[in-house]
C-alpha positions as CSV (number, residue, x, y, z in Angstrom):
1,X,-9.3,-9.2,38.4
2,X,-6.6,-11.9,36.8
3,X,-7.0,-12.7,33.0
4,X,-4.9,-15.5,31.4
5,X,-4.9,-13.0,28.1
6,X,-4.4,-9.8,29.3
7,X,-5.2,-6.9,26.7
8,X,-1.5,-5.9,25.9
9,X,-0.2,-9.2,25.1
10,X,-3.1,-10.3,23.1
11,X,-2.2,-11.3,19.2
12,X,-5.5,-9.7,18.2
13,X,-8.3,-7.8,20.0
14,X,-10.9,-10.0,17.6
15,X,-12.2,-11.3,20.6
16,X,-15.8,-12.0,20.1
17,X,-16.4,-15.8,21.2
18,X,-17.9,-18.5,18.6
19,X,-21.0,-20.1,20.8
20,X,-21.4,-22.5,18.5
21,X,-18.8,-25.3,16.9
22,X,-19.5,-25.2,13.2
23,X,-19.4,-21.6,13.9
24,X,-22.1,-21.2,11.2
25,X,-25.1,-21.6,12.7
26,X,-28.6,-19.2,12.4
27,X,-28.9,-17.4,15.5
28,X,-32.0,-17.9,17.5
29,X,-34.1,-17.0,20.2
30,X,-31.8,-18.6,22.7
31,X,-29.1,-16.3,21.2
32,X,-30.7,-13.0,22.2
33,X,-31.8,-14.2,25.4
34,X,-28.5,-15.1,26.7
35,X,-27.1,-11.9,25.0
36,X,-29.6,-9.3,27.4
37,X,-29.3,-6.6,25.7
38,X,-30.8,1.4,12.0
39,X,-31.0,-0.3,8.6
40,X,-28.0,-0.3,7.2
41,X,-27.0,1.4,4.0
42,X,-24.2,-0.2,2.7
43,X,-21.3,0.2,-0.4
44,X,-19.4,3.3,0.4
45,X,-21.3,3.5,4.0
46,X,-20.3,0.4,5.7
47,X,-16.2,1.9,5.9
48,X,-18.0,5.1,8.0
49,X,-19.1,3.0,10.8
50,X,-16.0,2.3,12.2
51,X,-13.8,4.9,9.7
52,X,-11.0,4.8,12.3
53,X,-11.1,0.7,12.0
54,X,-10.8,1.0,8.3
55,X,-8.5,3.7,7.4
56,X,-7.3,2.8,3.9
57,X,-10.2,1.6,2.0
58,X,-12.4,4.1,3.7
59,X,-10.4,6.8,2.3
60,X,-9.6,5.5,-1.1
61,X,-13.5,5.1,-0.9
62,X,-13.8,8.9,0.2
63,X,-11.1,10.8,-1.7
64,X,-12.7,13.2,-4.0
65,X,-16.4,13.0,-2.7
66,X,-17.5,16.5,-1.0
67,X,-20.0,17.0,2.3
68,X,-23.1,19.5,1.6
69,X,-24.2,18.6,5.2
70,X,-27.0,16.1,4.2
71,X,-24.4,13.2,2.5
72,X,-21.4,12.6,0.3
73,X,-21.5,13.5,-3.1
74,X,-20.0,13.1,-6.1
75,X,-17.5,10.6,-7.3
76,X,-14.1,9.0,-5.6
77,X,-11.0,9.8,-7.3
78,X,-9.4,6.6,-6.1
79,X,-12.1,4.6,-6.5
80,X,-13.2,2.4,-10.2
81,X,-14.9,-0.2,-11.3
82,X,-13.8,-2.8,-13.7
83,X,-15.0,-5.1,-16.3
84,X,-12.7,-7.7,-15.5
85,X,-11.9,-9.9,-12.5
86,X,-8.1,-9.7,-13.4
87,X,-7.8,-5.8,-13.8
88,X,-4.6,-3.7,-15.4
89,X,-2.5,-0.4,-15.6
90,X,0.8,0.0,-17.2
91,X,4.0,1.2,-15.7
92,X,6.5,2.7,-17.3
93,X,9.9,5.1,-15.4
94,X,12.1,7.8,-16.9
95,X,15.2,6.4,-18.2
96,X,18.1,5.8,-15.6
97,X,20.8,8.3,-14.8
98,X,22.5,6.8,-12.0
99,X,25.0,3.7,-11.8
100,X,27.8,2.6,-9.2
101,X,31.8,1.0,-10.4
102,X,32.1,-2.6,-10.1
103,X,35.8,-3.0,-10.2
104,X,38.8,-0.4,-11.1
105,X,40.1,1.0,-14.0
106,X,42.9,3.4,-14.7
107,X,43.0,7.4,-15.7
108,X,43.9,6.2,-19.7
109,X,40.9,6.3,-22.6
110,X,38.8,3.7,-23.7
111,X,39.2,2.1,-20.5
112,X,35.7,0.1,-20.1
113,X,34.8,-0.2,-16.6
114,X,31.9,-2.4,-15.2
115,X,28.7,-0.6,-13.7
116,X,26.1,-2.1,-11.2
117,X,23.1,-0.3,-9.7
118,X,20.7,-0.1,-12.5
119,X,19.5,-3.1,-12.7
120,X,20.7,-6.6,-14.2
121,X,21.7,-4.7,-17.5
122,X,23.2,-1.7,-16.5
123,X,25.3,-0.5,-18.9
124,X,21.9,0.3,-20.8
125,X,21.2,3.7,-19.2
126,X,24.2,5.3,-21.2
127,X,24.5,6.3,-24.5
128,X,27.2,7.0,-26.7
129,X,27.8,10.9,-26.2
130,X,26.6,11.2,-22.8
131,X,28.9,13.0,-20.1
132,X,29.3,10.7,-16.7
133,X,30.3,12.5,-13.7
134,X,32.6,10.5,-11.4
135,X,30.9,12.0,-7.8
136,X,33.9,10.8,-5.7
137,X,36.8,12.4,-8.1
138,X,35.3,14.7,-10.1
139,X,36.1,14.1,-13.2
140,X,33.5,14.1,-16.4
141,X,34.4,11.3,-19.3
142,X,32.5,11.4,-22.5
143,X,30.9,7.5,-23.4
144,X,31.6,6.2,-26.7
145,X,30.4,2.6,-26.9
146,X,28.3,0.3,-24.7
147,X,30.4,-2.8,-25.4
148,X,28.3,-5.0,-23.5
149,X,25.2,-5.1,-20.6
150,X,27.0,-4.4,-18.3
151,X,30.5,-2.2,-19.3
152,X,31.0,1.3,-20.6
153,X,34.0,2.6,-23.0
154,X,35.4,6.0,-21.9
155,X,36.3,7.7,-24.8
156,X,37.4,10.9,-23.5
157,X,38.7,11.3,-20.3
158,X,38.7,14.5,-18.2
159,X,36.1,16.2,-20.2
160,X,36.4,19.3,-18.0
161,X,38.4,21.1,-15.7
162,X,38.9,18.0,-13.6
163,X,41.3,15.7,-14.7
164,X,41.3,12.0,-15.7
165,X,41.9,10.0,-12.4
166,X,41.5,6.1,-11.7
167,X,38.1,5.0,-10.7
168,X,37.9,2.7,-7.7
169,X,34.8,-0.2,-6.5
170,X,31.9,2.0,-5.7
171,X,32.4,5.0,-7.3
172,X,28.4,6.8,-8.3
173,X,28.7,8.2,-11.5
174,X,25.7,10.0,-12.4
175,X,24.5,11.0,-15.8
176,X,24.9,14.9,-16.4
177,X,23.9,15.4,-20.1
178,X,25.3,14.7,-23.6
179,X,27.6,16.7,-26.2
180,X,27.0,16.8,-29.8
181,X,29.4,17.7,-32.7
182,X,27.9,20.8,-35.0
183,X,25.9,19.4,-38.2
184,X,26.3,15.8,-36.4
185,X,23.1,13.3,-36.7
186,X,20.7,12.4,-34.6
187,X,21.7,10.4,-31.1
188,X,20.9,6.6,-30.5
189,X,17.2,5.9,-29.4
190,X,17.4,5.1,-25.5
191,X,14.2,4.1,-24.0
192,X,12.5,2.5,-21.1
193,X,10.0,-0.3,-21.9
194,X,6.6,0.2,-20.5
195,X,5.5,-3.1,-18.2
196,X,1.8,-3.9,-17.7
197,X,0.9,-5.1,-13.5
198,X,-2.2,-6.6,-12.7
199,X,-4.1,-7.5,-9.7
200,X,-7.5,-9.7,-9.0
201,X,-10.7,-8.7,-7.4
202,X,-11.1,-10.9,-4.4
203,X,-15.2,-12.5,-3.5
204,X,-15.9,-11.3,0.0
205,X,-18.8,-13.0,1.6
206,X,-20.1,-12.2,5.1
207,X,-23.3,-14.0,5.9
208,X,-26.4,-13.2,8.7
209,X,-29.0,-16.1,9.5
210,X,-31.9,-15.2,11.9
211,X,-34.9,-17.5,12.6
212,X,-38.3,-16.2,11.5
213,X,-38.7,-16.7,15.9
214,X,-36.1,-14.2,16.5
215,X,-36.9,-11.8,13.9
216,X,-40.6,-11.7,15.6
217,X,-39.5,-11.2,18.6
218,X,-39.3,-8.2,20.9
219,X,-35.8,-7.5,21.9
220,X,-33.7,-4.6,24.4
221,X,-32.3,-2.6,21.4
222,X,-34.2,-3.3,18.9
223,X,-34.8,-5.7,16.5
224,X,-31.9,-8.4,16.3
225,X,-31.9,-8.5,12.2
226,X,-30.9,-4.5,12.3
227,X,-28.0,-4.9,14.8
228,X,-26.6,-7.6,12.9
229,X,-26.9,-5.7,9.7
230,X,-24.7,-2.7,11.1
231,X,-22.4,-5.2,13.1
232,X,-21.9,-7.6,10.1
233,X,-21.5,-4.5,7.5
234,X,-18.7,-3.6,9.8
235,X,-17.1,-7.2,9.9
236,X,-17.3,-7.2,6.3
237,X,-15.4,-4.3,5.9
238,X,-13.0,-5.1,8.4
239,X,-11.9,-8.4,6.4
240,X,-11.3,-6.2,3.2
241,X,-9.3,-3.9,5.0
242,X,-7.2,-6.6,6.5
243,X,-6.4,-8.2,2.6
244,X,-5.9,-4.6,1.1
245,X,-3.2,-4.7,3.8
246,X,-1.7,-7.9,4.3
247,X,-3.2,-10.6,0.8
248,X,-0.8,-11.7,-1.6
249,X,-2.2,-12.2,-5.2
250,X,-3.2,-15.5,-6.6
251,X,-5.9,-17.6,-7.8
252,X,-6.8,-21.3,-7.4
253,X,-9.3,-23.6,-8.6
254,X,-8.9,-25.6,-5.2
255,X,-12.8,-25.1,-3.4
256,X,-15.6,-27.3,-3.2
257,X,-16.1,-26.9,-6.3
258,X,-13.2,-26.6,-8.2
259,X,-13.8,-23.3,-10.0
260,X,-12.0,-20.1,-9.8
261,X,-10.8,-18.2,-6.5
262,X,-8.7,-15.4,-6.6
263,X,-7.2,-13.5,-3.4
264,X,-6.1,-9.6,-4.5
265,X,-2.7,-8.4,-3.2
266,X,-1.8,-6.1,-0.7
267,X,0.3,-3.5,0.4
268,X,2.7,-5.9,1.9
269,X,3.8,-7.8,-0.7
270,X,3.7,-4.8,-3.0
271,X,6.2,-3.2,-1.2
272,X,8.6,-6.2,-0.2
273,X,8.1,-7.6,-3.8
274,X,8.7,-4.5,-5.3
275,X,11.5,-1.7,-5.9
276,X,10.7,-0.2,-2.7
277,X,12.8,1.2,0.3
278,X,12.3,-1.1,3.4
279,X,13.8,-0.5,6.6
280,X,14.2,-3.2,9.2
281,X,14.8,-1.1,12.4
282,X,15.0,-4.0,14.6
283,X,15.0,-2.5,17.5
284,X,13.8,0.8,18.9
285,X,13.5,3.8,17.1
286,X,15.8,7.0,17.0
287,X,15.5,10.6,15.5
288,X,17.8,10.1,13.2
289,X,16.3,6.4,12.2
290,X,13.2,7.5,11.6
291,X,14.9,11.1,9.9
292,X,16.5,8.1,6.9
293,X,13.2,6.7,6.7
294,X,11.4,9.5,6.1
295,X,13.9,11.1,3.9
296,X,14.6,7.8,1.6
297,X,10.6,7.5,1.7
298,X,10.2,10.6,-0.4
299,X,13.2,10.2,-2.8
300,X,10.1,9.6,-5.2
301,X,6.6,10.7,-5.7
302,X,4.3,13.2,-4.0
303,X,5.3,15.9,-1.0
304,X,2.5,14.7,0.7
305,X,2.3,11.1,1.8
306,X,0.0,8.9,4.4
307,X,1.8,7.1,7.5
308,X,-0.3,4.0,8.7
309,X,1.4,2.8,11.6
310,X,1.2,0.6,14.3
311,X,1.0,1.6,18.6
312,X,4.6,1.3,19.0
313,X,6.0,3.2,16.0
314,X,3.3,6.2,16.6
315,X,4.7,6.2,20.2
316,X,8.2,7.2,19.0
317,X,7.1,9.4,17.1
318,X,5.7,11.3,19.5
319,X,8.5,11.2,21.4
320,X,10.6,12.7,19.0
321,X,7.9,15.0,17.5
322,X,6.6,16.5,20.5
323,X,5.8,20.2,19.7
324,X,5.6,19.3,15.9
325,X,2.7,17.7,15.4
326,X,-0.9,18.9,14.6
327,X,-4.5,17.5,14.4
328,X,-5.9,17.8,11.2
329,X,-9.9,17.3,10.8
330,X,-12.0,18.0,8.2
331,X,-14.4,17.2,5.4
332,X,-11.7,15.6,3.6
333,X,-10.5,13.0,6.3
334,X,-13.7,11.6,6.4
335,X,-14.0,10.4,9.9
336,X,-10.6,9.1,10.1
337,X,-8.5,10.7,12.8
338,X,-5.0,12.3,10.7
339,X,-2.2,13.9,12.9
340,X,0.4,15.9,10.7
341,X,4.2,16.6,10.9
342,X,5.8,19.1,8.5
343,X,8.8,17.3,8.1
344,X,12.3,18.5,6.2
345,X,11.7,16.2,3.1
346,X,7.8,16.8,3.3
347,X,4.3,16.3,4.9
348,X,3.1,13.3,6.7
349,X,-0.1,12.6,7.3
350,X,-0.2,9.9,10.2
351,X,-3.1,7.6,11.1
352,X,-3.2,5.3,13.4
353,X,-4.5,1.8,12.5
354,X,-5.9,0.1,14.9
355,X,-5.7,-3.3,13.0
356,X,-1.9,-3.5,13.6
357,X,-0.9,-5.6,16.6
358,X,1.3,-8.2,17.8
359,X,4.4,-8.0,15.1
360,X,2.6,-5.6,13.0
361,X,2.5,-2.9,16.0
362,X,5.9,-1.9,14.5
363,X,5.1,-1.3,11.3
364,X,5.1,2.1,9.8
365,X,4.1,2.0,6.0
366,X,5.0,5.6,4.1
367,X,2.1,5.5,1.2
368,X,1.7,7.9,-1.8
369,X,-2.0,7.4,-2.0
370,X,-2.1,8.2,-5.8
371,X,-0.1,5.0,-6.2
372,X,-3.4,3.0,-4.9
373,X,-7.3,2.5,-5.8
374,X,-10.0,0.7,-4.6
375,X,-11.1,-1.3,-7.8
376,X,-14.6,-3.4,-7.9
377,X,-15.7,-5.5,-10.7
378,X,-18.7,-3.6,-12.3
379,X,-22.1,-4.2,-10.2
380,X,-19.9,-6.0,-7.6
381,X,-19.3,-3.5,-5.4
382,X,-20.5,-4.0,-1.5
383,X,-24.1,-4.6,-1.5
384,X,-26.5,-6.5,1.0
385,X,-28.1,-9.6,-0.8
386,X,-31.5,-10.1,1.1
387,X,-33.5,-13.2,1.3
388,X,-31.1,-15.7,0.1
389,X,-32.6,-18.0,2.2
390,X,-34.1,-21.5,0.6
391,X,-37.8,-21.0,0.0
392,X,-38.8,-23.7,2.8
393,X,-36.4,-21.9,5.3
394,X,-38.2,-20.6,8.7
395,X,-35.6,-17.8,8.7
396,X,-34.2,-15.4,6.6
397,X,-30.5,-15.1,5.4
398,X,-29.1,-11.7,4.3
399,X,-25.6,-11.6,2.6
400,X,-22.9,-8.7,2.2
401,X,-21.2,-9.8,-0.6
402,X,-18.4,-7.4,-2.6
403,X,-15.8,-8.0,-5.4
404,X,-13.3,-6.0,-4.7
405,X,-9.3,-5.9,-5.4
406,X,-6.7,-3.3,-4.7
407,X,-4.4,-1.2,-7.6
408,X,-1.1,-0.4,-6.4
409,X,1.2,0.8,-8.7
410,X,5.1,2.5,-8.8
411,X,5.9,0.6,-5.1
412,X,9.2,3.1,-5.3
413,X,7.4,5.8,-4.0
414,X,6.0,4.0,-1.4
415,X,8.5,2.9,1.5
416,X,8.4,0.3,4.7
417,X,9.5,0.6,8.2
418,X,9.6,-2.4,10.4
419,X,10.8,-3.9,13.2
420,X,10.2,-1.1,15.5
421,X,10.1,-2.4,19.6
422,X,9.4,0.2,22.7
């Protein structure tokens, strides 16, 4: 059978065909006649009817809530509301220990060489006293001043059994303590400064229109307002899935009505717009590739981390894996099919998500999942508006509606691979 759009070349599998132009029009009696063919509870629920289609939100919905084999209960860890649509947490990182050379400077004292690596102002992350270890030669030197942002004085040189030796472009030197003098006063103050991120709750809106006709109507597989419920629930969660994923924050006043839209980042942007390791493979993907990606992926954070990936990036894996991977499937995946590899630097959990194709195929994203939450403007979460219709309608309109935005926080113990081709 030839097909101009065959399945593997497709740019989506969103398939479903708009039968009618404005593609917004109340389905009708004509509808389920040329189509031939339960209520649905909704917030938390509508991510369970397609769990595997909706990995991330469903379980940052999930995490935390137990099974006593009638429904969930209790409460989401990684899931709270908020009283604001523009909603908060404060970040804040142990001070620096580690800088690179930028330049030379001889074996003498008080030599003041330049550092890079720790940001624009690196010379910061000392203080006078501390002991800096040259990794390449050695040698420890004891810092007296910080002359400027970006320069340190070495005031004693070969502080150690390694002697004073020149320092060339790229040297690391990492910080390995301080001394102190006996009856000597306290140390300069050296602190981080604590930053505040935000993020916005985004309106999502997914409408279903039925004649008054069609809802009276006897119909193969029940009645038509039902079927839309479940299959609209699950389009609605779909499109927040897709935004925690791929949106990029910001907020307009460019509708209809010129009032306030706001779009919530996602995990995209999060990680390329933030201190994050991203590897562009760029072509296919090797052992030892994927060995650096998983290794640089943990330098920070929890042992255990998620793998979202795309077709092409799980199929190298596989390949390199085989024998090393497990099924894992429980009350706390929630539906959500998890394979897991003990690796070196720690535990993946991989899931597949289906809602990575074309370009996105391979992509691998390395999450901490306490780095994220599902956040929901307080009695905004998903809920099914009924009747919305005008009074004078012949029909009824119901409405999913949800005001929802993801946290993210601390994108350097998060990483990104990309690139990936079979």
């Amino acid at each position: 059978m030839s097909n101009a759009f065959p399945f593997y070349t497709e740019g989506t599998h969103d398939t479903g065909v708009i039968t009618n132009a404005t593609a917004n029009a109340a389905r009708s009696t004509a509808t389920s006649t040329l189509e031939g063919r339960q209520v649905l509870d909704v917030q938390d629920k509508i991510f369970l009817l397609e769990p595997t289609q909706t990995p991330l939100t469903t379980l940052l919905s999930f995490k935390g809530k137990t099974w006593d084999g009638q429904g969930w209960k209790g409460s989401s860890m990684s899931k709270k509301s908020c009283f604001d649509t523009t909603f908060g947490w404060v970040e804040d990182f142990y001070g620096g220990r580690y800088a690179k050379v930028s330049g030379t400077c001889t074996n003498a004292v008080d030599q003041t060489p330049t550092v890079t690596g720790a940001g624009t102002q690196s010379a910061y992350i000392f203080t006078t006293g501390d002991v800096v270890k040259n990794i390449r030669t050695g040698e420890c030197a004891v810092i007296g001043t910080i002359p400027t942002a970006t320069t340190i004085q070495l005031h004693v040189r070969g502080f150690g059994s390694s002697p004073a030796s020149a320092w060339a472009d790229g040297d690391e030197l990492l910080i390995v303590g301080n001394v102190n003098e006996e009856n000597g006063v306290a140390r300069n103050v050296n602190t981080t400064r604590a930053s505040k991120q935000t993020n916005y709750v985004q309106i999502f809106k997914t409408t279903i229109a039925l004649s008054n006709s069609e809802k009276a109507s006897k119909l193969y597989g029940g009645p038509d307002l039902d079927y839309q419920r479940v299959k609209k629930g699950t389009e609605h969660g779909l499109d927040i899935e897709r935004a925690f994923w791929l949106g990029e924050k910001t907020s307009d006043t460019g509708g209809t009505q010129g009032k306030p839209r706001r779009a919530t980042g996602g995990v995209l942007e999060f990680i390329e717009a933030g201190n994050s390791y991203v590897q562009n493979q760029g072509g296919i993907l090797t052992a030892p590739d994927m060995e650096t990606f998983v290794r640089e992926g943990f330098t920070y954070g929890s042992n255990t981390k998620m793998l979202f990936a795309g077709g092409i990036v799980l199929q190298a894996i596989n390949e390199m894996a085989r024998g090393q991977l497990r099924t894992v499937m429980s009350d706390k995946t929630y539906g959500v099919s998890i394979t897991q590899w003990d690796s070196t630097f720690g535990t993946v959990n991989i899931v597949r998500n289906p809602l990575f194709v074309g370009t996105l195929n391979g992509y691998g994203f390395l999450l901490d999942m306490d780095c994220f939450a599902y956040r929901f403007l307080e009695g905004r979460d998903t809920k099914l508006n009924m009747n919305v219709q005008p009074n004078d309608m012949d029909g009824q309109i119901d409405e999913y509606l949800s005001e929802v935005g993801l946290e993210r926080k601390q994108a350097s113990r998060c990483a990104l691979l990309k690139g990936v081709t079979a």
